[in-house]
C-alpha positions, 0 to 999 in steps of 0.5 A: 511505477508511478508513488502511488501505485507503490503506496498502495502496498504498506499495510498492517495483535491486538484486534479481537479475533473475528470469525473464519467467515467474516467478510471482507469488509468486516475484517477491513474496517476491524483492521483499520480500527484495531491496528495502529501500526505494522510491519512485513515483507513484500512482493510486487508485480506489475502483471501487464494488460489484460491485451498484453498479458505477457508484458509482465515487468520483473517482480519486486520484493523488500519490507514495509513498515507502517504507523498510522496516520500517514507515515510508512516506509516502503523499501524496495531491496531486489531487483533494484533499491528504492526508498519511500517514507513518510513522515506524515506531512511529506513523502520521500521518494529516493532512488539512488541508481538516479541520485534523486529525491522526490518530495511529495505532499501527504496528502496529494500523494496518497489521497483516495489511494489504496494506502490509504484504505490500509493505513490513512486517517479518513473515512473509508466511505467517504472516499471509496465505493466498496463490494464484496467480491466472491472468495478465491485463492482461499481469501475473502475479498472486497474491490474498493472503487475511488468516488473520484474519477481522478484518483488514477486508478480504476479499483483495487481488489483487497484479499483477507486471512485471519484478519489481516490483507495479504493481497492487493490487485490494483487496475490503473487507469492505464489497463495495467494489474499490479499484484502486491502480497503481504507476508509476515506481518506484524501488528502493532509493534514497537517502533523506534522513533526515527523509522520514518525520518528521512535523511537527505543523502548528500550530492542527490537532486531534489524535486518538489512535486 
């Protein structure tokens, strides 16, 4: 899965409360504003095409943790290990069944992304149309659509409880759903000062993107 799909997940007490109503958009951008770090658990799935519904790929699960703007950590733990930080200029991409690094700028990685819409420094409409979406599963929801045709996906549906995402379902440009839930998180915590430092393991390959 390309980064930026697995970026899309980072996300996340001290925002005022808002209503049980609130839409959406109102606990998106109160999230974006009142939440300066986060941390939690993640399960995610690529669910296949709405042509080949049962070309599912197996779920994904482990931690992220978040600091805006621009740095986070992704960890993939079952079925396989894969690491992804930022330390706010570059991004990380380590996976150790290959023994390699991929380096990546910030800002052509994320870029008009969901991570972005999540934990990124820049203007919300500036880089997304965004529109309510009627409620399901018990969340409120909004589908943000990038303004560049390039951002290599189509949208992502964001879900919203108690003022916090807890479910993201991206279409790629490909036709392809991947469904991300969030799970105990935790809002503006403290954070030791290397969580998201990078440190190069020995005897990998590096490739600078």
């Amino acid at each position: 899965m390309q980064t930026k799909y697995l970026l899309a997940a980072f996300c996340l007490a001290a925002c005022p409360a808002l209503a049980w109503s609130a839409s959406a958009r109102d606990q998106l951008r109160q999230f974006v504003a009142g939440v300066s770090a986060a941390t939690g658990s993640f399960t995610q799935q690529t669910l296949g095409t709405p042509n080949s519904p049962g070309k599912a790929k197996p779920p994904e699960s482990g931690s992220f943790a978040f600091r805006r703007p621009g740095r986070f950590r992704w960890e993939v733990k079952k079925p396989y290990e894969q690491l992804i930080v930022s330390d706010g200029k570059t991004v990380y991409q380590y996976d150790p069944d290959l023994a390699q690094v991929v380096e990546r700028d910030v800002s052509k990685s994320i870029g008009a992304s969901p991570a972005a819409i999540l934990f990124g420094s820049g203007s919300l409409d500036d880089a997304f149309v965004v529109k309510p979406l009627p409620d399901k599963d018990g969340l409120q929801w909004l589908r943000a659509t990038p303004r560049k045709a390039d951002a290599g996906f189509a949208h992502v549906d964001m879900g919203f409880r108690d003022d916090k995402p807890v479910r993201l379902e991206l279409l790629d440009s490909f036709g392809q759903v991947t469904r991300i839930d969030l799970s105990g998180i935790q809002t503006n915590p403290k954070l030791p000062a290397d969580a998201f430092t990078f440190a190069l393991p020995k005897g990998v390959d590096v490739v600078h993107m």
